[in-house]
N, C-alpha and C positions, 0 to 999 in steps of 0.2 A: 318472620319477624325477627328484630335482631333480639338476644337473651342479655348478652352483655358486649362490652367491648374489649378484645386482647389488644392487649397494650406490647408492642416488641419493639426494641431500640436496635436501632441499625447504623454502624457506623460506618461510613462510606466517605468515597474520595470520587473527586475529579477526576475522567480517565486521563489514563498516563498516557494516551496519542496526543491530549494539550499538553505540547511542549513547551509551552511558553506559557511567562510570567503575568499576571491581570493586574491593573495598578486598582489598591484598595477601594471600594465603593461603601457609600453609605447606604441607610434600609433603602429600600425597595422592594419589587412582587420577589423575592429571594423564598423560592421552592426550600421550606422546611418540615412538611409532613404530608402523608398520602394515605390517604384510605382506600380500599378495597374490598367489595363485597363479592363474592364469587358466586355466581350461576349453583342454583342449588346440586347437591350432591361432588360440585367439583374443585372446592376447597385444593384438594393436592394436588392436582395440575398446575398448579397456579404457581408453585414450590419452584423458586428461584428468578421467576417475574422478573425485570426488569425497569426502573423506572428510569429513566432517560430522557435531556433536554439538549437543545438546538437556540443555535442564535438563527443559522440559516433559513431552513423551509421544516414542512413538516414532513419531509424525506429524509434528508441528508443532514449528515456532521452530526449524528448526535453523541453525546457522551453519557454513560452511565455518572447516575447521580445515588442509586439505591438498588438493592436486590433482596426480594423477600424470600428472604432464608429459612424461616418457617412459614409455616399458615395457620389460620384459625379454624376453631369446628365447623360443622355446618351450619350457616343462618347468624353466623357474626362477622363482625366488622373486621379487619384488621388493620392495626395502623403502624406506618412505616417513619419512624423518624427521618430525615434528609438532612446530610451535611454538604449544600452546597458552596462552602468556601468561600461564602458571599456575592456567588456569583447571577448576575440572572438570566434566567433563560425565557426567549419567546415563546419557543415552543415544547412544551411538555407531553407526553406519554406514558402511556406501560406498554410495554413488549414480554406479550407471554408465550413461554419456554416451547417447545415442540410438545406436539402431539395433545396440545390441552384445546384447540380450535378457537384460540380467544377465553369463554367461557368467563367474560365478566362481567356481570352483574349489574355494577357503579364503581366508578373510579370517583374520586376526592382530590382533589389539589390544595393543598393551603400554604399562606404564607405568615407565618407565626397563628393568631385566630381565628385570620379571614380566608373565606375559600373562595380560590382562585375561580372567572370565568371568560370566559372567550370562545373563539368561533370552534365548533367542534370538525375533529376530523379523525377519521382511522382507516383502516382499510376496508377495499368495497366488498360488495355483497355480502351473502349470509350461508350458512350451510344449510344444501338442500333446498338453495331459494324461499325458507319458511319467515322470510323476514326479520332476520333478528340481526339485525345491522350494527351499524357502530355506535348512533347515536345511542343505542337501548341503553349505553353502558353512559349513557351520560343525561339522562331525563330525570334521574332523581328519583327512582323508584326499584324497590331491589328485586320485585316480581319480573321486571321482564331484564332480560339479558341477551348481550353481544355474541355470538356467535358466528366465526368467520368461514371462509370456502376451502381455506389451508390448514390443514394440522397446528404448523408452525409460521413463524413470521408477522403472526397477527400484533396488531396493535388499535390503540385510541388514545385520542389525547386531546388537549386543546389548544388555539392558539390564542397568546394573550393578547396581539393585535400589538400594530407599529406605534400604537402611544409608547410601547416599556420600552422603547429598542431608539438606539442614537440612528439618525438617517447617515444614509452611507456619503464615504469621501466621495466625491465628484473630483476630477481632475480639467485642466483648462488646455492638456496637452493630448489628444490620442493617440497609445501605443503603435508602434511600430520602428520602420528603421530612416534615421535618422543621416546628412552628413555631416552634424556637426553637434555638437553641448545641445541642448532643450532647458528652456528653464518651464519648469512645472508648478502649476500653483492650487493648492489643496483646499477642498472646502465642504463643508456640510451644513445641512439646513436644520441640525438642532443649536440652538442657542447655549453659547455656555460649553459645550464640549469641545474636547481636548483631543486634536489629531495628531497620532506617531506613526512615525513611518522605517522602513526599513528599504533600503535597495540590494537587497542579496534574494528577495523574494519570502522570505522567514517572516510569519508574523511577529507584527511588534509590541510587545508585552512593554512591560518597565523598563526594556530595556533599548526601545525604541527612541530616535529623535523626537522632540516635543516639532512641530509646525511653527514655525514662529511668520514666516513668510516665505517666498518664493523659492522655490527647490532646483538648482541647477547642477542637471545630471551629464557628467564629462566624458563617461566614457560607460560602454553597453552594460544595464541593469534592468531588473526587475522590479518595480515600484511595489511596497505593500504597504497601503495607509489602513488605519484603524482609526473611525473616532470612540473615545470614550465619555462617560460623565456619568458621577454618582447618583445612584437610583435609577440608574435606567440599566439595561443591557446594551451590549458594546454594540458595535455597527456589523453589518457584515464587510468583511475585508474587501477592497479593492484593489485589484492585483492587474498591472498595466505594466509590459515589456517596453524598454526602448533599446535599439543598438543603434551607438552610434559610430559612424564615418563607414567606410565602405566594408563589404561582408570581403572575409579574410581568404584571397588563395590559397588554394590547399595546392604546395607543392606534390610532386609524384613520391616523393618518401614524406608525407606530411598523412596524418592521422588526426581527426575531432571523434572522440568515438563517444555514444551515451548510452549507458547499463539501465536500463528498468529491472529491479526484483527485492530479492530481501536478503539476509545474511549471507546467502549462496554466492548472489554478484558481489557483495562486500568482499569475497576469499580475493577477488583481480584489484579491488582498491587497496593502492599504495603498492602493488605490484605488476600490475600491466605496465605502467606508462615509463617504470625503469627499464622495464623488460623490455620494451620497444626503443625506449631513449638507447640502450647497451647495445642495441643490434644497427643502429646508425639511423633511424626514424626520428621526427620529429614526432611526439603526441600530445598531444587534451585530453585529457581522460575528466567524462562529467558522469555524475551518479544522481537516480532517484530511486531509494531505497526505505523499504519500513520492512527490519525483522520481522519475520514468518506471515508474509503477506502475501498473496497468488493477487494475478495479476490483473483481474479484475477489481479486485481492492485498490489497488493501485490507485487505477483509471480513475475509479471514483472518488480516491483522497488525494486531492494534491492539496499540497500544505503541510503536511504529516511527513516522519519519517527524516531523511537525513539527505543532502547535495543538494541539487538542484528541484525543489521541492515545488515548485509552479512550473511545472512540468512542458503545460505546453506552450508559457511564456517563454521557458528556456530554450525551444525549440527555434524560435525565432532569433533571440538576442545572442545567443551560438551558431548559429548558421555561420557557414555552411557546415553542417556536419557530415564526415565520410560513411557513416555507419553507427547503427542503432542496433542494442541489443535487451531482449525480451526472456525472462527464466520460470519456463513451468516448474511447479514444485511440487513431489509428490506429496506433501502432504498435505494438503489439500484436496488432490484429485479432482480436481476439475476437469470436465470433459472435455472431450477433442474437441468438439463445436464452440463451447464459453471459450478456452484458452484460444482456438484461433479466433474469435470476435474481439478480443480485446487485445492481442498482440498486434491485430490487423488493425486496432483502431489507436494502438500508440506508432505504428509503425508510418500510415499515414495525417498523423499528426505531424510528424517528423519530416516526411519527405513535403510538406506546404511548403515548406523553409531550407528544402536541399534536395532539390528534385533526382539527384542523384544518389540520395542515400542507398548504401547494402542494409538491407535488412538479416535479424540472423536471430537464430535460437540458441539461447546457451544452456546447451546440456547437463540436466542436475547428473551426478553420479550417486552411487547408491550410498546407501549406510554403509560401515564396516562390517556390521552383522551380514549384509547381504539380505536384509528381510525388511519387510513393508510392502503392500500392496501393490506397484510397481514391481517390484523382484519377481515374486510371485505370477504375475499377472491375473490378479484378481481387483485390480482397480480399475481405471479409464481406459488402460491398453488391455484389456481381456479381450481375444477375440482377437486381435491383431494378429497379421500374421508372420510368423516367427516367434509371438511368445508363447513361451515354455515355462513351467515352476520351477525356479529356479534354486528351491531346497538348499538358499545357503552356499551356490555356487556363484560367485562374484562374479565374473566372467559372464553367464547366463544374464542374474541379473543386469546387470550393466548392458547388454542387446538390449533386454524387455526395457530400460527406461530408452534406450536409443528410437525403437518404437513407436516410442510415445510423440515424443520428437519429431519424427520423421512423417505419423500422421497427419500433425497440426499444422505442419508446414504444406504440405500436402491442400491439405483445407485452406491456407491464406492463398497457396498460388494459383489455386483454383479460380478465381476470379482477380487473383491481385494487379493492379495496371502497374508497373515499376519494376526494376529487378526485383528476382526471385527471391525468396527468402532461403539461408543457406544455414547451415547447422555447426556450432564448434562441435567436434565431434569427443567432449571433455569424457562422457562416460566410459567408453571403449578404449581411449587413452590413460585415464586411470588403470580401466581392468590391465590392459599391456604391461603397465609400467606395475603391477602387482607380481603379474608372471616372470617381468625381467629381474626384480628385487628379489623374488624367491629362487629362481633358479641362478643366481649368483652373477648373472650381467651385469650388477650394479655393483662397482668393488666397494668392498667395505660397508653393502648397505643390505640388511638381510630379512630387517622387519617392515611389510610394508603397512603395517600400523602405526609406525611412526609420521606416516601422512595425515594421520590425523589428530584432533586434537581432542575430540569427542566421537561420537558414533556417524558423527554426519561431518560437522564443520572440519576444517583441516588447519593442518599446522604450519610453521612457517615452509619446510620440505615441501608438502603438498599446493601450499599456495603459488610456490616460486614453479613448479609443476606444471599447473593450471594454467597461469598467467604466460607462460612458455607454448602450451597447446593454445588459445586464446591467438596470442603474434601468431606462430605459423600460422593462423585460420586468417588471418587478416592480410597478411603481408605473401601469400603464397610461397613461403618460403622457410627453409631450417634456420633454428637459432644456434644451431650445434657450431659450440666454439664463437659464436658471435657474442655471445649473451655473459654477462658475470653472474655468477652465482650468488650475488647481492651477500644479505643477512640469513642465508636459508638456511645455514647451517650444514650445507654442501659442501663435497670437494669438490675442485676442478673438474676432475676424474670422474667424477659421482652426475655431475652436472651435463657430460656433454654425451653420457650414457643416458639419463633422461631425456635429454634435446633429442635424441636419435628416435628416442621411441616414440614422443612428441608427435616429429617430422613423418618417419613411418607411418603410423596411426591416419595423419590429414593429409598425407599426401594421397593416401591409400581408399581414403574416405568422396567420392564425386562430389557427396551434397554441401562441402566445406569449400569447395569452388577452388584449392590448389589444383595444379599442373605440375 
């Protein structure tokens, strides 16, 4: 029975993956407090909960709206204030923390006095098959409770059904490739709402075109319409490629190249494409990028994150692209099996629209410390063979994340139909060019901690590095002497002693595909 009710104010934000701006709504179902009773005895498991909403499904896209940062005794309520920004969500949840099995009770949804209802859902089964499913946590009764099959990952929540939610943009044009302008014309079957749109693929907040009529698109874009209207929740997005007039020859010194990853592939943006422009190349250089995101995240957020963000709209409206690149990261550590399923599932997304694509893996390189589970070999490569603990020896490390590398690819070509997938060989080129900096090949250059800028990411020295191994891995060929040494903060000198060891490094390397 409850005794009392703990009262906790929780101040919370909109996650910061919505990049974009919501143009003001009046009331509506606007998620502002949550209750939860917990499964007796398990009260602190519950310690950091989650509550989370979705315009999309009740899978995907959702955003943290609240986190319960304390809990209550046992056999009381707790309630969680919501500052959702005004915003509304169709579909609501709690997502509890690992290792608690669910273990809720009753969840509560309200929106200022009234408590929120709709069709329930959470995830299946129950622990031990003893029946304590999702619904328990939403029958209104604090004796029986949720209990899930997984430690972690569990959830419940409700859906508040397509009355709260604007219908989505319908388009009068279907994507694809075009030889000439399209004009497009935008519409939705709620009355009264107000459709913006964007053709860079970026959703469109406030800062989106209003719809006024017919949309003529001139030249290859990504369509992203949003309808909005106050009191309801937004539409879900409608994202529709066009390219048009004919898909562009790729001369034989002509480069389209698209990075998938996160800070790491950021170090080649605003650096590859001089680097290849300096050595007599023509390049494109396209990016789909979200800081500290492994690659299955990716997959599953487009929208999010930074370039060409409709990922697999881009895939078409750039075509032909010469080559696609995919970046494991250790910190995440995802196994050899996840990172090849999702590198293999962006890599053939890719080739739909350039059946000639190289596919490639871009090798993370270690910390500066030399340590992390990679170096080591106590992460995803443990077991490999060749790795060793690499106790802080660079070098070492740098093999064991090579490793890793070399597995995944291994696993995509195993079954891959297309060219094989091929490796910039960046960690083993790092380690060289740390050997060549210290034992004094590099004149005038002694610390090779100056390649970085922090313990992982790197500096300009290190970037103009990278993006130099990167060309050779592309172009089969040295940059030594071809390439300027841009803004690195290089000499000449300094510059064509890096390109050497570059060259060395991928020439030296089979799975980088130079000759």
């Amino acid at each position: 029975m409850m005794t009392r009710c703990a009262i906790l104010a929780a101040v919370v934000a909109v996650s910061a993956a919505v990049c974009w701006s919501v143009p003001a709504m009046a009331a509506g179902p606007v998620l502002t407090k949550v209750r939860v009773y917990a499964k007796e005895g398990k009260n602190e498991v519950l310690k950091n909960a989650r509550i989370t909403g979705s315009i999309t499904s009740a899978t995907n896209d959702f955003v943290e709206l609240g986190r319960m940062r304390e809990v209550a005794a046992d056999g009381e309520w707790i309630e969680l204030e919501v500052d959702a920004k005004g915003a509304i969500y169709r579909f609501l949840k709690i997502e509890t923390p690992p290792n608690s099995y669910g273990s809720v009770a009753e969840v509560e949804f309200f929106a200022g006095g009234k408590q929120l209802s709709g069709e329930k859902f959470g995830t299946n089964g129950s622990r031990d098959n003893k029946g304590n499913t999702f619904d328990k946590a939403l029958d209104g009764d604090v004796a029986t409770y949720f209990e899930g099959v997984s430690h972690g990952d569990e959830y419940v929540g409700i859906d508040l059904g397509a009355a709260v939610q604007v219908g989505k943009v319908a388009v009068s044009k279907a994507g694809g490739a075009y030889g000439e302008a399209v004009t497009v014309e935008l519409a939705t079957d709620t009355p009264g709402a107000v459709i913006r749109y964007r053709l860079d693929g970026y959703a469109p907040g406030e800062d989106g075109q209003v719809y006024q009529g017919p949309v003529k698109v001139e030249k290859s874009s990504v369509l992203h319409a949003i309808a909005y209207k106050d009191g309801l929740a937004r539409a879900v997005g409608t994202v529709v490629p066009y390219r048009i007039g004919p898909a562009e020859a790729r001369a034989a010194k002509s480069f389209a190249t698209f990075h998938i990853g996160n800070s790491l592939t950021d170090t080649v943006d605003g650096w590859l494409a001089p680097v290849m422009e300096s050595a007599g190349y023509s390049h494109k250089f396209y990016r789909f990028t979200i800081p500290g995101a492994p690659t299955d995240w990716l997959w599953n957020h487009p929208g999010g994150g930074f370039g060409e963000v409709q990922f697999k709209e881009s895939f078409l409206v750039r075509a032909p692209l010469t080559d696609v690149f995919t970046q494991p990261f250790e910190g995440h550590n995802r196994s050899i099996e996840n990172e090849a399923e999702f590198s293999a599932n962006f890599f053939g997304a890719a080739q739909e629209h350039s059946p000639e694509i190289q596919p490639w893996l871009y090798s993370q390189w270690p910390e500066r410390s030399a340590k992390g589970s990679w170096c080591d070999g106590t992460g995803a490569n443990k077991g490999l063979e060749g790795v060793t603990p690499a106790g802080g020896d660079y070098t070492v490390a740098a093999e064991n994340h090579l490793r890793y590398f070399e597995a995944v690819a291994d696993k995509i070509n195993s079954t891959r139909k297309g060219k094989l997938v091929r490796i910039v060989p960046t960690a083993r080129a790092m380690a060289k060019a740390k050997v060549a900096i210290e034992s004094g090949k590099v004149p005038g250059l002694s610390d090779f901690g100056a390649f970085y800028s922090d313990d992982l990411h790197l500096s300009p020295q290190g970037r103009w590095f990278v993006a130099n191994v990167v060309a050779a891995s592309l172009t089969g060929a040295s940059t030594e002497g071809k390439v300027a040494v841009l803004n690195s903060g290089l000499t000449e000198a300094q510059g064509k002693a890096l390109q050497a060891v570059a060259w060395e490094v991928v020439k030296g390397y089979p799975r980088s595909g130079a000759k």
